[in-house]
N, C-alpha and C positions, 0 to 999 in steps of 0.2 A: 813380109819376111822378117822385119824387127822383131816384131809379137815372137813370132814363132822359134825365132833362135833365142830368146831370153827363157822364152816360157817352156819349150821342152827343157831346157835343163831346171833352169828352182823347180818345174813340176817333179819332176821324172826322177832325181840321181836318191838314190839309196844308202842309210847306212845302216850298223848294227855292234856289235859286243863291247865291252869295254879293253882297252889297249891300256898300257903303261904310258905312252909315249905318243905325239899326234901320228896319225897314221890317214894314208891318202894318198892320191895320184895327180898326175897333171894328164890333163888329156888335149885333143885336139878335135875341134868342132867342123864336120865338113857337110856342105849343104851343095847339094846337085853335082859332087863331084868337087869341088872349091872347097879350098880351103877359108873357112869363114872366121872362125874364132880361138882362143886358150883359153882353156881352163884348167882349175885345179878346185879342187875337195879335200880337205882334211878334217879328220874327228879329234878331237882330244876328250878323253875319258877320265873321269876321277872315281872317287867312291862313292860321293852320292850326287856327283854332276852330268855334264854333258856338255861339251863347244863342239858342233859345227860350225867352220867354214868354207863360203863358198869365193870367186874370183873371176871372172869373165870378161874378156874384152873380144871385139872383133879386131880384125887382120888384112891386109893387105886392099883391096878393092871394097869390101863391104866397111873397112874402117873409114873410107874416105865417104862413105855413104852416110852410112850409120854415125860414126864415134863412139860406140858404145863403149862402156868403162861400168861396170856393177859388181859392188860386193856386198857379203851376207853376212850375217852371223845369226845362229840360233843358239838360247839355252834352256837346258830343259834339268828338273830333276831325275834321279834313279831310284827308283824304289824296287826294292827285292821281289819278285813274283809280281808284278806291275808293271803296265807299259811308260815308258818316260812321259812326262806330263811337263807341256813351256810353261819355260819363265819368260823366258824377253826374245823379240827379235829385230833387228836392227837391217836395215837394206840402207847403202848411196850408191844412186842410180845418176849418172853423167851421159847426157847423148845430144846432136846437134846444140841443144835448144838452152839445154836448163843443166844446174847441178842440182840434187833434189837427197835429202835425206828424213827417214822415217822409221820410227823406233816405235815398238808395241810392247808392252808386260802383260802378264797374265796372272790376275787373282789367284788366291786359294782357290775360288771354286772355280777356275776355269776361264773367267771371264777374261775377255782380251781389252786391251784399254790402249787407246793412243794418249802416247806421251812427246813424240816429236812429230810434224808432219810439216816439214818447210822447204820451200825454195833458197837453196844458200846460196848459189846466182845464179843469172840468164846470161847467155850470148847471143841469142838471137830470139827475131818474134815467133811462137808457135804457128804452125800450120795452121791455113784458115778453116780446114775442118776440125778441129783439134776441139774435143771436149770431155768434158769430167767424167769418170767413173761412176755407174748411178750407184746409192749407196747401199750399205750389207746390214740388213736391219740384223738385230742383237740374236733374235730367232735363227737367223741364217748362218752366224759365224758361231753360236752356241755351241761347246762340244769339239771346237773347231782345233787344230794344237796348228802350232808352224810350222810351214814347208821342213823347213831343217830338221824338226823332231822326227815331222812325220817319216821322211825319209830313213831315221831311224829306226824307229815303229816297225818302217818296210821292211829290212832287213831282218828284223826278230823276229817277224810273222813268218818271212819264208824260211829260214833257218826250221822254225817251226816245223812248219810245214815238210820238210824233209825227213822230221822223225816223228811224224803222225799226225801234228797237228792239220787244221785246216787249210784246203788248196785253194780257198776263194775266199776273201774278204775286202772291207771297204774302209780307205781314210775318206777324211775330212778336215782340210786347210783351209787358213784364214792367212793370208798375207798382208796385212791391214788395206790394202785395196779390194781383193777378189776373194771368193769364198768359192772351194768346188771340190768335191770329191774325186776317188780314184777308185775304180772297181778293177780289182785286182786278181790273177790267175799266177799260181804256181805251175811250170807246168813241167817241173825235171830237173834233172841236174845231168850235163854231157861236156863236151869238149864245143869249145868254138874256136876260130881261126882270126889271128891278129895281127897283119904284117906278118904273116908268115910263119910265125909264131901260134903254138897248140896251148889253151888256157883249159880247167875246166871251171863249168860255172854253172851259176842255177839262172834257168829261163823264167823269167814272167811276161804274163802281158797284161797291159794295162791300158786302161778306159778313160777317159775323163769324160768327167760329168761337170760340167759349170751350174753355181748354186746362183751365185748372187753379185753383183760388181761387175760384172762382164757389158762393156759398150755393144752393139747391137751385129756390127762387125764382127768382133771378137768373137763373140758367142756362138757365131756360124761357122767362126774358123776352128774354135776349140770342139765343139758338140762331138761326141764319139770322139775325138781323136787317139788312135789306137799308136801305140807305144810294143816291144819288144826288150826287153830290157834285160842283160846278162848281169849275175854279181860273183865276186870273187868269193867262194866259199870260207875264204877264212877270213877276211877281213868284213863281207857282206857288204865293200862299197862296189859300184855298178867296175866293168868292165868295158862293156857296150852298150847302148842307146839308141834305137831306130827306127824311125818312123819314118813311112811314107804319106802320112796325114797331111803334109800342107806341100805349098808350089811343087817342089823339090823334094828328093830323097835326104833326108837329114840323118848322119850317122855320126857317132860322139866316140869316138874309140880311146882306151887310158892307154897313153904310151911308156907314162914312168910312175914310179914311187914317188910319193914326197913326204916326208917325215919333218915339215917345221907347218907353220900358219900358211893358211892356204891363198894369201897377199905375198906371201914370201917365195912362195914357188909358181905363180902366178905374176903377172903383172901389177904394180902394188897402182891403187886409186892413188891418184895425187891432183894437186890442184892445178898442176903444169902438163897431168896427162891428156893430151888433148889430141 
């Protein structure tokens, strides 16, 4: 269940156009009915940048299990008639065991390069099955942009896609661990229901495909796993997220605006967050 509450959301959430001001929501993560975790996503847009950030902790019964505590940041350039292309992406990931932080840039031509990948500390011994990620040969993450761009990417395709472009295409992320694509369907734009509350948004759904870096476990749990995903038509970040692909019915619902860094309207990583 860890896997699966980190990784639908850094896979899955969406963004898209350029804003004046950071723009984003907090959401709430609820797994089989439970409420599981917080999040928050905000974009901040320049003239020829891009900051995604992401924020995610678990809550009440799964915190006491888990302790999860993960932030993100991606940066990508803006080029006019061109999809954003990463510059850096940054993950610290804190859970039972370990605080763990890892930083990737990306060449001119694409190439992604680790520049941090350390343990900043332990609290306890890892699990006795607990083993290393096998690794993403160069071939594999080639081509590859960040979670956080891509999500961006997400969002301009299906915009797209609403005024004629293409209803079906393919990412491919490199999160300096795992490599895997997303095969992607447009499939509308309607009204959905949020707390009671009438939204309209555009439907996708989405596929994953795991490339390269996936433990042996993993790989059986992610294979197909199909995704549903609503976005806010004008901001183009996600509204809804759902999947019945693992244990439990997993649904990611945005409850509020958030307009500063997505730590700030989110619970902020800290060394005492525990």
């Amino acid at each position: 269940m860890k896997a699966s509450l980190l990784g639908i959301v850094t896979i899955t959430l969406a963004a898209a156009p350029a804003m004046a001001e950071p723009v984003g929501f907090r959401y709430e993560i609820m797994w089989g009915g439970f409420h599981a975790g917080d999040l928050a996503i905000t974009r901040d847009d320049r003239e020829s940048s891009s900051r995604t950030g992401m924020s995610i902790r678990t809550v009440g019964l799964f915190d006491k299990l888990l302790r999860l505590r993960f932030s993100a940041e991606g940066s990508s350039r803006l080029t006019h008639g061109a999809d954003p292309a990463s510059e850096s992406y940054q993950t610290r990931y804190r859970n039972r065991y370990q605080e763990h932080l890892l930083r990737i840039v990306f060449g001119l031509d694409g190439e992604p390069m680790t520049m941090i990948d350390e343990v900043v500390e332990r609290f306890a011994p890892p699990p006795d099955d607990d083993e290393p990620n096998p690794p993403v040969t160069p071939e594999s993450r080639r081509g590859a942009m960040d979670p956080l761009t891509n999500v961006t990417i997400l969002g301009r395709k299906a915009r797209a896609a609403l005024e004629g472009g293409p209803t079906h295409f393919r990412t491919a992320s490199f999160d300096g661990r795992r490599a895997y694509d997303f095969e992607v369907t447009v499939l509308g734009r309607g009204p959905i229901s949020i707390r009671d509350r009438e939204f309209d948004a555009i439907a996708l759904r989405m596929v994953l495909a795991p490339v390269a870096g996936f433990k042996a476990k993993f790989r059986r749990l992610w294979e197909d796993a199909e995704y549903t995903v609503h976005l806010d038509p004008d901001s183009l970040l996600p509204l809804r997220v759902m999947t019945d692909s693992f244990t439990a019915a997993t649904v990611i619902n945005a409850l509020e605006p958030c307009r500063v860094a997505a730590e700030q309207c989110a619970p902020r990583l800290t060394g005492n967050s525990r």
